[in-house]
C-alpha positions in Angstrom: 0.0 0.0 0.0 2.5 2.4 0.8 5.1 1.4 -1.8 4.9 4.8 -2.9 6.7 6.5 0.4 10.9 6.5 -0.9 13.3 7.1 1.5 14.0 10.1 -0.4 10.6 11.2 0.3 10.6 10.7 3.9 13.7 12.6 4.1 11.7 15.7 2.8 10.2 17.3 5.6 7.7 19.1 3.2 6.5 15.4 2.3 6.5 13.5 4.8 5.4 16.1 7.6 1.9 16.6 5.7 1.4 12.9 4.6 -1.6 11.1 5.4 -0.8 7.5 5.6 -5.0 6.8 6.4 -5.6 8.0 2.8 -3.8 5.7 1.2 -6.8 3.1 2.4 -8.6 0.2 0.4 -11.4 2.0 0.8 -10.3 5.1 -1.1 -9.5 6.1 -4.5 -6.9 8.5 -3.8 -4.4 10.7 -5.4 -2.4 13.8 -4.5 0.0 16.4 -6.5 2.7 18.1 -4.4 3.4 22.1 -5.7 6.8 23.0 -6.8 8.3 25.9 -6.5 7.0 27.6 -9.7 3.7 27.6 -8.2 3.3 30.8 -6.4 1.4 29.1 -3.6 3.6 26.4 -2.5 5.1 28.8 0.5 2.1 28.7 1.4 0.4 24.8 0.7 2.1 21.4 0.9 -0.5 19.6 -2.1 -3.8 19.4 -3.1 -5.7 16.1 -2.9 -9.1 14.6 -4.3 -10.4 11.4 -2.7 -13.7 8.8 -3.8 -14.7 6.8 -1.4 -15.6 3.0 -2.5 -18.5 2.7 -0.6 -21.6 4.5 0.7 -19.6 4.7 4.5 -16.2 5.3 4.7 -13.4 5.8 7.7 -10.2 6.6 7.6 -7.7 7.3 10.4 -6.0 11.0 10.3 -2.8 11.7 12.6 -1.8 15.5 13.8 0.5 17.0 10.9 0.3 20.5 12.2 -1.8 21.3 9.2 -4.8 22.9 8.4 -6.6 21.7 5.1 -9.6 23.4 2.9 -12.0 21.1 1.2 -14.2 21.0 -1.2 -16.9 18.2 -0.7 -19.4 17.1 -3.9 -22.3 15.6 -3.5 -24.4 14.1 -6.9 -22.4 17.2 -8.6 -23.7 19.1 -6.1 -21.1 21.2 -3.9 -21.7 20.7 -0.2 -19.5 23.7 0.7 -16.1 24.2 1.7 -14.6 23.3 4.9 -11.9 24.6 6.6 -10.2 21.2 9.1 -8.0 22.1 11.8 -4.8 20.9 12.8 -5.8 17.9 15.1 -3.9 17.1 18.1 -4.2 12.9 18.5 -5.1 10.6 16.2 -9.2 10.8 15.1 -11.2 9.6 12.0 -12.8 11.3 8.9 -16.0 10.0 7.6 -17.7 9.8 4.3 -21.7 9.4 4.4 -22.8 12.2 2.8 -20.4 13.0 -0.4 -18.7 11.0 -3.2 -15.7 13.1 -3.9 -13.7 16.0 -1.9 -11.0 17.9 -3.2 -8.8 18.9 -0.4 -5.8 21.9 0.0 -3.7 21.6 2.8 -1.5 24.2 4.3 1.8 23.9 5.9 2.4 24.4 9.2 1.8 28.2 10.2 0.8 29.2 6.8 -3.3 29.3 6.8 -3.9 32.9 5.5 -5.9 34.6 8.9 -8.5 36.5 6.6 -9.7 32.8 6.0 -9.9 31.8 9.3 -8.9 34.0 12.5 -7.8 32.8 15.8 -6.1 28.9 15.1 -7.0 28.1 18.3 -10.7 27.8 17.8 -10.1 25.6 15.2 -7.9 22.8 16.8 -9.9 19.5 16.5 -12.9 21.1 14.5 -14.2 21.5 10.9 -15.5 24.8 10.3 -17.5 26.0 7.2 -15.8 28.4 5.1 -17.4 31.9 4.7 -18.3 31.6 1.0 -17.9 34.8 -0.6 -17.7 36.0 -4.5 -14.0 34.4 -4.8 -15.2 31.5 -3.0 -18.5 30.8 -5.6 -16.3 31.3 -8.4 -13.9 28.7 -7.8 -16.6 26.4 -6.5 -18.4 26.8 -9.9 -15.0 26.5 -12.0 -14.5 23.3 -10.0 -17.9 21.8 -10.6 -17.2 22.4 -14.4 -13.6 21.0 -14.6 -13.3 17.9 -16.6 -10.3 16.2 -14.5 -7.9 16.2 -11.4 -5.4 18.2 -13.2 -7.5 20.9 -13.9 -9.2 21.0 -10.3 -5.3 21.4 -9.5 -5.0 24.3 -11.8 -7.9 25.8 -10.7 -6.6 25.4 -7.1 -3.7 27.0 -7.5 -5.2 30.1 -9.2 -7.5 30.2 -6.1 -4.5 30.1 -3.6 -2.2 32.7 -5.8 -4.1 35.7 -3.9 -2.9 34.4 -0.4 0.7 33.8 -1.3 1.6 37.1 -0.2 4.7 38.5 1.2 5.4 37.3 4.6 5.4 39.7 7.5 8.5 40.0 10.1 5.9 37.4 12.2 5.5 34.9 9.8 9.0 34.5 8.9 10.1 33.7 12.0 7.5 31.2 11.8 8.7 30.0 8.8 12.3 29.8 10.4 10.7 28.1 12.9 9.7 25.4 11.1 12.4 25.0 8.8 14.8 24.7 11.9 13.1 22.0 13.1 12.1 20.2 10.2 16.1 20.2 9.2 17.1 18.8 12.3 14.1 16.2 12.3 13.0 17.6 15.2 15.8 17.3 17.2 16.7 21.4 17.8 15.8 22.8 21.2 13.8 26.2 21.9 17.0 27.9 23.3 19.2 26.7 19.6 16.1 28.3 18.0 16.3 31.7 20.1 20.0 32.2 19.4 19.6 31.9 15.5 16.8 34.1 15.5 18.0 36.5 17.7 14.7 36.4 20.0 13.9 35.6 23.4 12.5 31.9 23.8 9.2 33.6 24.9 8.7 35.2 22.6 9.1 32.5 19.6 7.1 30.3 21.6 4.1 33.0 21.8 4.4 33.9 17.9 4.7 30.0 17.0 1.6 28.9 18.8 -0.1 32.2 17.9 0.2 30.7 14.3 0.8 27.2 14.6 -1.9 26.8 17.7 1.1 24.7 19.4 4.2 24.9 20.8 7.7 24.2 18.6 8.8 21.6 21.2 4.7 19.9 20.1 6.3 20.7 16.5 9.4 18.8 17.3 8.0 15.4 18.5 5.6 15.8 15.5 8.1 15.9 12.8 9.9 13.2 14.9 6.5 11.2 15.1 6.1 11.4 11.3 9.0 10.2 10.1 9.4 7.2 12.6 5.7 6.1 11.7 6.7 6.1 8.1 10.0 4.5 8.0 8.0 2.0 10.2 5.6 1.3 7.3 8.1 1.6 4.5 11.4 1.2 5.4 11.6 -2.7 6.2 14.7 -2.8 5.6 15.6 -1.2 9.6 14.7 -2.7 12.6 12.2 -0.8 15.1 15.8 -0.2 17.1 17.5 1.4 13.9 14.8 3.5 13.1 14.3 4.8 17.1 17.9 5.6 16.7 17.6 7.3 13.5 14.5 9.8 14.1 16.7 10.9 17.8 15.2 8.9 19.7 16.6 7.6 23.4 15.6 4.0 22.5 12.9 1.9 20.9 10.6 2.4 23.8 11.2 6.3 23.7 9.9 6.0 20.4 6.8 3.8 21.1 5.8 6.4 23.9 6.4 9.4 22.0 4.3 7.5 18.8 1.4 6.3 21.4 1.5 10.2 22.8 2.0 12.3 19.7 0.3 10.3 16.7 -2.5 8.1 19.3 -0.7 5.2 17.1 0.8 2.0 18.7 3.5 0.0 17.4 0.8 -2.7 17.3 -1.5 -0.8 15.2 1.5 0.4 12.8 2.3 -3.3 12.0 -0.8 -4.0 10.2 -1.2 -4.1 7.0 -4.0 -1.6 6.1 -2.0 0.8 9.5 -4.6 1.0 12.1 -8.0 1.1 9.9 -9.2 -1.9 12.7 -8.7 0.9 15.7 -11.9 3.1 13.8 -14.6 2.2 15.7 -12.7 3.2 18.9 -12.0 6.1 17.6 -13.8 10.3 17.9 -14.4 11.4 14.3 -13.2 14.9 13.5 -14.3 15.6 10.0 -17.3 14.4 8.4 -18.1 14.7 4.5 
């Protein structure tokens, strides 16, 4: 199932920090483009994603990533709206009953544009509806039109153009933020962080959860979470001890307790086949579509 996961690729924070193993289900059709840097949004958004479930009732597990996403749920051809789903902070599920295709947009880390959405905070562990206004009907009815995946993507990205703005003094020591952890795999502390920036450890802290909705230690043992869950899925070539080692981790039972803490996922559950689809119906949906 998850042939598809390189090492390369779970090197690449920018990958493997906003993958969704639960997508890549038996009970989805799935796909996802990554943007590239000649897309004016990719500062700004990881991918964009459509997904058809296979049945009337669908579940699929979703881990924290840190990021927010936008979809667009159909319905009979029929757009249900656009939801904005927060950052999550354990593992939940996302259910299908209602529509037969979304189109999904999600943003990195620290990057959801605040005209879209306000305070983060109140949107940790929700779904929201998105404030539809004359942008927001245009690209719905240029997306109920499209003929394919490639030109929802298109679409997409002309939509998230007029958000890739220039950052402000805030957001790029976000950014930095993020990129100092995500280069170290997670393994940089607050004070390392303070020095490069040339701010009090406060003060980052306040500005990263202001944006984030989380702390950058939280942002640490995610990117260290995510990269120890995949390698555990798709690297078979390490043992559990080789791989605890290499995402900076004390030992293989530091790792189980920060994957059972961070992700809600249990080494058990990560040696299925199909992840931990069979944990569903213990677990609190988060999004419905």
């Amino acid at each position: 199932m998850y042939q598809q996961f390189s090492n390369n690729r779970i090197q690449d924070y920018s990958k493997s920090l906003c993958c969704q193993p639960g997508y890549y289900s038996d009970e989805l059709h799935y796909r996802e483009v990554y943007l590239t840097q000649r897309d004016p949004a990719h500062r700004i958004v990881s991918m964009c994603y459509e997904a058809f479930p296979k049945k009337s009732r669908v579940s699929i597990p979703v881990i924290p990533d840190g990021c927010v996403d936008v979809v667009l749920a159909f319905g009979n051809d029929f757009c249900q709206g656009i939801s904005v789903c927060g950052t999550i902070s354990t593992l939940y599920a996302m259910d299908f009953q209602e529509s037969d295709y979304i189109f999904g947009m999600r943003f990195l880390p620290g990057k959801f544009p605040p005209e879209l959405m306000g305070d983060i905070s109140s949107f940790m562990d929700e779904q929201h509806d998105l404030a539809l206004h004359v942008r927001e009907w245009k690209f719905i009815d240029a997306m109920r039109q499209s003929a394919n995946f490639y030109e929802r993507v298109a679409l997409a990205r002309e939509y998230l153009s007029e958000f890739a703005r220039s950052d402000e003094y805030k957001e790029m020591l976000v950014q930095h933020t993020v990129d100092m952890i995500c280069n170290s795999g997670g393994n940089v502390g607050i004070e390392r962080i303070s020095q490069e920036l040339v701010y009090s450890p406060r003060y980052v802290e306040r500005v990263f959860k202001e944006y984030t909705g989380f702390s950058p230690k939280k942002m640490c043992r995610l990117v260290r979470a995510h990269k120890a869950l995949l390698m555990l899925l798709c690297s078979k070539e390490f043992s559990k001890t080789m791989i605890s080692l290499e995402c900076g981790y004390a030992d293989l039972s530091h790792m189980n307790r920060e994957l059972k803490s961070v992700l809600g996922v249990t080494p058990k559950m990560v040696g299925r086949e199909d992840l931990y689809l069979g944990s569903m119906k213990t677990s609190q949906t988060v999004y419905n579509f």
